[in-house]
Backbone as ProteinMPNN parsed JSONL, in Angstrom:
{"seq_chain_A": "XXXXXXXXXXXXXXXXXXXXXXXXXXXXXXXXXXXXXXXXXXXXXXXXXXXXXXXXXXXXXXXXXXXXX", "coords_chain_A": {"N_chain_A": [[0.852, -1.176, 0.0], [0.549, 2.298, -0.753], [2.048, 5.533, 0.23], [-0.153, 7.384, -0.379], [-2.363, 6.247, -0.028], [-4.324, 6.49, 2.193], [-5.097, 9.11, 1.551], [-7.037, 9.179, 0.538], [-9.309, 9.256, 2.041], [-10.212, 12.035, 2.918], [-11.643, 12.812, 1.043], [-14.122, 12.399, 1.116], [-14.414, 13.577, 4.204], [-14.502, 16.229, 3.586], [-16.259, 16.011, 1.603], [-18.549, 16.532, 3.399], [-17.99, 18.419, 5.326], [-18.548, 20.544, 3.254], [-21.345, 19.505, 2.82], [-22.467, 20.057, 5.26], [-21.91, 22.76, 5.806], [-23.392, 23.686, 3.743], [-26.068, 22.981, 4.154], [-26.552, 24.57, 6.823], [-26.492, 27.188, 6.239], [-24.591, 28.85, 5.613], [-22.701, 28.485, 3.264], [-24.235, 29.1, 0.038], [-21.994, 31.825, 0.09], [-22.978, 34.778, -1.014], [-25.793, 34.881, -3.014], [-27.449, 35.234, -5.622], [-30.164, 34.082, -5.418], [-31.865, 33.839, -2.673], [-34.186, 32.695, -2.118], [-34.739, 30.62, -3.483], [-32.249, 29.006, -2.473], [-33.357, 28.518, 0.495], [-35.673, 27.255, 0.24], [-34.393, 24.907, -0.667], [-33.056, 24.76, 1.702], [-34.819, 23.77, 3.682], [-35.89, 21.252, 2.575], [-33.625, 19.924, 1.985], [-31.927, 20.331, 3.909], [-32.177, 18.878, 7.004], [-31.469, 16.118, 5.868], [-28.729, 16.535, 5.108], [-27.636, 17.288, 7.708], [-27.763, 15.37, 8.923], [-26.883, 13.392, 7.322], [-23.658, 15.222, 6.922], [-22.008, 14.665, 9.365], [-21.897, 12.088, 9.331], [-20.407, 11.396, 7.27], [-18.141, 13.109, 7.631], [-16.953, 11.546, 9.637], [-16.811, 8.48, 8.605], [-14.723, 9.306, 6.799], [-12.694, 10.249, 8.348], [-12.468, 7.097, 9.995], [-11.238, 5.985, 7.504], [-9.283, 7.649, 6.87], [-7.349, 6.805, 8.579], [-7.034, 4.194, 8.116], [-8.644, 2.589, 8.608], [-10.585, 0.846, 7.101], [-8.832, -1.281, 5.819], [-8.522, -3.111, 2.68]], "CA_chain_A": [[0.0, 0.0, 0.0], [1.627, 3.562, -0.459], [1.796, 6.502, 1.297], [-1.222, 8.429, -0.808], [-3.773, 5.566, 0.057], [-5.016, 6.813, 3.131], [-5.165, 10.335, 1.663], [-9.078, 9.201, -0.299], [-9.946, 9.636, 3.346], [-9.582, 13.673, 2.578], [-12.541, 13.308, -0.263], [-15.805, 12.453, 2.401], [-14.312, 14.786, 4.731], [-14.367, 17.405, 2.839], [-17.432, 16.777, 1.416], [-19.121, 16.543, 4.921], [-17.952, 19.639, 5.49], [-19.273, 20.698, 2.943], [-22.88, 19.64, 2.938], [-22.722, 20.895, 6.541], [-21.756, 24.374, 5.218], [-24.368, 24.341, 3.111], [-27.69, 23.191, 5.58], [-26.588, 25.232, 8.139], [-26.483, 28.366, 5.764], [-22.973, 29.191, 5.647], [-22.294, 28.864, 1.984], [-23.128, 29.961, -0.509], [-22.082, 33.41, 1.187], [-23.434, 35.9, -1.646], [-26.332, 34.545, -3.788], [-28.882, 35.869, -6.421], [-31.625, 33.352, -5.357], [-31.911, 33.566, -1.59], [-35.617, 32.324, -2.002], [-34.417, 29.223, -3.442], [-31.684, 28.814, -1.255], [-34.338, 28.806, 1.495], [-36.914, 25.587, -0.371], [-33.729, 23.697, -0.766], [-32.476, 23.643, 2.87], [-35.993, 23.389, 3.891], [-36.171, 20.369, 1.949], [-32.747, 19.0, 2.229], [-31.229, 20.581, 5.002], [-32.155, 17.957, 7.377], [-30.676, 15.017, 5.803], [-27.177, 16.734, 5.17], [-27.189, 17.742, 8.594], [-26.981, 13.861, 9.604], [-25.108, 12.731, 6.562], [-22.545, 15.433, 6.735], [-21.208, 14.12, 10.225], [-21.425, 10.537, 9.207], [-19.594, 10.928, 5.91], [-16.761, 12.922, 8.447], [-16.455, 10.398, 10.236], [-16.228, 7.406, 7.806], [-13.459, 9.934, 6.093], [-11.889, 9.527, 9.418], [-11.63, 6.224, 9.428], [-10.799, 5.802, 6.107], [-7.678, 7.849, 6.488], [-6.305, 6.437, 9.696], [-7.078, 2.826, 7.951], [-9.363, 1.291, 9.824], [-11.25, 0.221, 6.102], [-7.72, -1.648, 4.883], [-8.715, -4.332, 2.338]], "C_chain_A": [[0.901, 1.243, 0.0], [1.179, 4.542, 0.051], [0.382, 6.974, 0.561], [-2.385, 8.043, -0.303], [-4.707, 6.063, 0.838], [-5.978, 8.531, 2.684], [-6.618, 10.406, 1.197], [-9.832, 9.135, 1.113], [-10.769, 11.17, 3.226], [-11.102, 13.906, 1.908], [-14.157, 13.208, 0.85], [-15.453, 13.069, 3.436], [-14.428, 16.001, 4.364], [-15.831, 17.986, 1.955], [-19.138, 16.678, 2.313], [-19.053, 17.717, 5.666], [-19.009, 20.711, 4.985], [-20.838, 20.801, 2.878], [-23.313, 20.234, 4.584], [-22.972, 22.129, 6.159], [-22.876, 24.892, 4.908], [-26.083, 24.471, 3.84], [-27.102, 24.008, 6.341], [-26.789, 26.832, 7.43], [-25.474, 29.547, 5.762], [-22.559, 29.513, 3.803], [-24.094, 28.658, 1.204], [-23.383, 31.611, 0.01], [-23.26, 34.32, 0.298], [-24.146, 34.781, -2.922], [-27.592, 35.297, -4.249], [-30.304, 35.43, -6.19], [-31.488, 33.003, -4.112], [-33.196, 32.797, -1.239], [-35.608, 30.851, -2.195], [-33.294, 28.557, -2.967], [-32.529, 28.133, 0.453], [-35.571, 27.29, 1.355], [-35.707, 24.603, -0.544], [-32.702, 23.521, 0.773], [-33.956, 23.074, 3.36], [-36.49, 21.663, 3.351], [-34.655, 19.395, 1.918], [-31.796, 18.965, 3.307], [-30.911, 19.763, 5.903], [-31.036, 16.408, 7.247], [-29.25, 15.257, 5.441], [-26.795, 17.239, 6.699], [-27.005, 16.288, 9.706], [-26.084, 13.545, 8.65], [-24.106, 13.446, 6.777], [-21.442, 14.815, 7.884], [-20.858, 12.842, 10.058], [-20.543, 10.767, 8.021], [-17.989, 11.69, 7.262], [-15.893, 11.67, 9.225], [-15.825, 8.939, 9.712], [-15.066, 8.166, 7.054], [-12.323, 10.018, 7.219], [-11.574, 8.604, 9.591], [-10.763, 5.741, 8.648], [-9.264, 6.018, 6.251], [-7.0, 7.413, 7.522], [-6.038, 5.048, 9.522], [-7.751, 1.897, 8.478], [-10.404, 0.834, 8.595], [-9.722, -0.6, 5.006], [-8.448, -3.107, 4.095], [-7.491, -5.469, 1.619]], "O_chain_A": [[1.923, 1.247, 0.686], [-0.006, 4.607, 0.378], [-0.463, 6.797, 1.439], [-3.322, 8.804, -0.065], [-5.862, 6.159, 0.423], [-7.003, 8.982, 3.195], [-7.33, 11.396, 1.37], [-11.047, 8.94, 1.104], [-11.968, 11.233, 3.495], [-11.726, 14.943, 2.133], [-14.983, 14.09, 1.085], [-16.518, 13.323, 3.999], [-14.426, 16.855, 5.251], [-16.33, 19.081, 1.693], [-20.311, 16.738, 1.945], [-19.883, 18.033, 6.518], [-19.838, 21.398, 5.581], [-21.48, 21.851, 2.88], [-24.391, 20.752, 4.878], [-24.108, 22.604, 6.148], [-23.412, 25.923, 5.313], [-26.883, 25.394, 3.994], [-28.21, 24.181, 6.85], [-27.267, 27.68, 8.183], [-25.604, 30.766, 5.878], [-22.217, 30.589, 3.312], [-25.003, 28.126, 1.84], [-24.386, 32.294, 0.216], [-24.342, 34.558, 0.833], [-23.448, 34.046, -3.621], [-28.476, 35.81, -3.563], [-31.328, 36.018, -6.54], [-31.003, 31.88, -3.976], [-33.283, 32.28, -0.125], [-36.166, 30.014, -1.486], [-33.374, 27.332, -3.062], [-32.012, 27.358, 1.257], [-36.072, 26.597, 2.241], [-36.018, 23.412, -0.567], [-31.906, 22.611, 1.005], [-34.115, 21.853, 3.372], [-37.439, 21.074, 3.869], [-34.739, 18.17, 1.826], [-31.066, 18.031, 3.636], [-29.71, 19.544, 6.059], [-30.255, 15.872, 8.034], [-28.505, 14.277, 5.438], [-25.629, 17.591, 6.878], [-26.412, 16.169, 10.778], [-24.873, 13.409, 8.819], [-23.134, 12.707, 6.937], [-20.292, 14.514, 7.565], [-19.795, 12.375, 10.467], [-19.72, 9.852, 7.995], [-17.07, 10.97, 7.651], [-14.762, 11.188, 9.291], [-14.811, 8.377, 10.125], [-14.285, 7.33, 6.599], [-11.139, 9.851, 6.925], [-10.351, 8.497, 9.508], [-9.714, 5.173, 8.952], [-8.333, 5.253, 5.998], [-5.797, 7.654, 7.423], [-5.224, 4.459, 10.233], [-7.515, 0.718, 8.74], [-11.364, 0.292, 9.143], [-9.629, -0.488, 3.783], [-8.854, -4.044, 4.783], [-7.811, -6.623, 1.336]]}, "name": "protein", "num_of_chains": 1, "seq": "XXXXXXXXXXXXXXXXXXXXXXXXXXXXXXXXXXXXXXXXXXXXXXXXXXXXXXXXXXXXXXXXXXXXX"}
């Protein structure tokens, strides 16, 4: 295995972050359509605000190896 393997840890952290960012109403900072901004956390907010911690977390594992096959 080489050093980089662990680093696809990096990619569901990141985008756990992400979907956090975005339900919580953090990004996107400056937008033209705050109205629909507004029907799509309303509507998806919720379920990125459990997935984004679980995808951190499995991106945690991931990169410390605890998924080695």
């Amino acid at each position: 295995m080489n050093a980089l393997s662990n680093l696809t840890g990096l990619i569901p952290i990141i985008g756990g972050i992400y979907g956090l960012l975005l339900a919580q109403g953090v990004l996107p900072r400056k937008t033209n359509k705050p109205e629909e901004w507004a029907v799509w956390r309303r509507k998806f907010g919720g379920f990125y605000m459990i997935a984004g911690p679980l995808l951190i977390l499995l991106g945690i594992a991931e990169f410390f190896g605890m998924f080695k096959t």
